[in-house]
C-alpha positions in Angstrom: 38.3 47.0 103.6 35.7 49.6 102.0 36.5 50.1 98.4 36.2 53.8 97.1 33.7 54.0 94.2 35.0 54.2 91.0 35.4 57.3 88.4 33.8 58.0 85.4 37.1 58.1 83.9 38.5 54.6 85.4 34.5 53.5 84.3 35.3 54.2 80.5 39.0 52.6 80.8 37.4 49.5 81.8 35.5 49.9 79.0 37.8 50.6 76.1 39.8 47.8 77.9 37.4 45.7 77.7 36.7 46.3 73.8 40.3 45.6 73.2 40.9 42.3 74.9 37.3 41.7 72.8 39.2 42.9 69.1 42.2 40.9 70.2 40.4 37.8 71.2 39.4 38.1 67.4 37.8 34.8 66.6 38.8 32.4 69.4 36.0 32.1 71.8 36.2 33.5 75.0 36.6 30.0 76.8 39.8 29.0 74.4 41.3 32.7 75.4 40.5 32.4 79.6 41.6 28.8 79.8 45.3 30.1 78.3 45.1 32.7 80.3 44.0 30.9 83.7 40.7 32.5 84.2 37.4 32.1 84.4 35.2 32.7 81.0 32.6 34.3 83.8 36.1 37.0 84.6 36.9 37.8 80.8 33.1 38.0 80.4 33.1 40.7 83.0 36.6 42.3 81.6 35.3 42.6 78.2 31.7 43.8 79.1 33.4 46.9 81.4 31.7 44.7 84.8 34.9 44.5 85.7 36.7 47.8 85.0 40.3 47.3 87.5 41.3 44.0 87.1 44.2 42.5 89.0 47.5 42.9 87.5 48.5 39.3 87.6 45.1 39.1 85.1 45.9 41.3 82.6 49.2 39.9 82.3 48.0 36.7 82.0 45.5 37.8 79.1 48.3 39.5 77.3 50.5 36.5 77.3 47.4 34.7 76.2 46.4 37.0 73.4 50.4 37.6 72.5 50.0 41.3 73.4 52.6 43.3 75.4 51.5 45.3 78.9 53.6 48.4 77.1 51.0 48.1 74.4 48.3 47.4 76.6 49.2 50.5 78.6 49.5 52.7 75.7 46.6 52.0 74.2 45.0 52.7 77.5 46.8 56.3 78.0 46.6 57.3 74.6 43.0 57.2 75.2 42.4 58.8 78.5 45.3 61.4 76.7 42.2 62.3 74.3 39.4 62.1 76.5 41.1 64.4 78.4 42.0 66.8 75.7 38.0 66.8 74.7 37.1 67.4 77.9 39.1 70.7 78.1 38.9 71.9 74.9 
């Protein structure tokens, strides 16, 4: 299976994902925080750097539930962005 290449767009919401999961983790290191959440510190490396911009689903759930954040915030914290990138873009 060939993956399609990924947008700018989806590109930047790895990225601002990333920086969130990195403002939540706050001051736990990033091995406390994938080790509750069942993954690799080498995965929420890649998460919070953008190297990773789609993670699976069954991830981010798991880092939520690790960082005691909901996917509805998650997810709006994610459109509201792309909301105002998009605005900017066609203003």
């Amino acid at each position: 299976m060939v993956r399609t290449p990924l947008t700018p767009s989806e590109r930047q919401r790895g990225e601002r994902f990333g920086a969130l999961l990195r403002r939540a983790r706050g001051d736990r290191s990033m091995v406390e925080v994938s080790a509750a959440a069942g993954v690799s510190p080498e995965t929420l490396r890649k998460i919070e750097t953008g190297r990773a911009p789609t993670p699976a689903f069954f991830t981010v759930t798991a880092l939520a539930a690790a960082l005691g954040m909901s996917l509805d915030a998650l997810a709006a914290a994610c459109v509201q962005a792309d909301d105002r990138d998009q605005q900017a873009l066609s203003a």
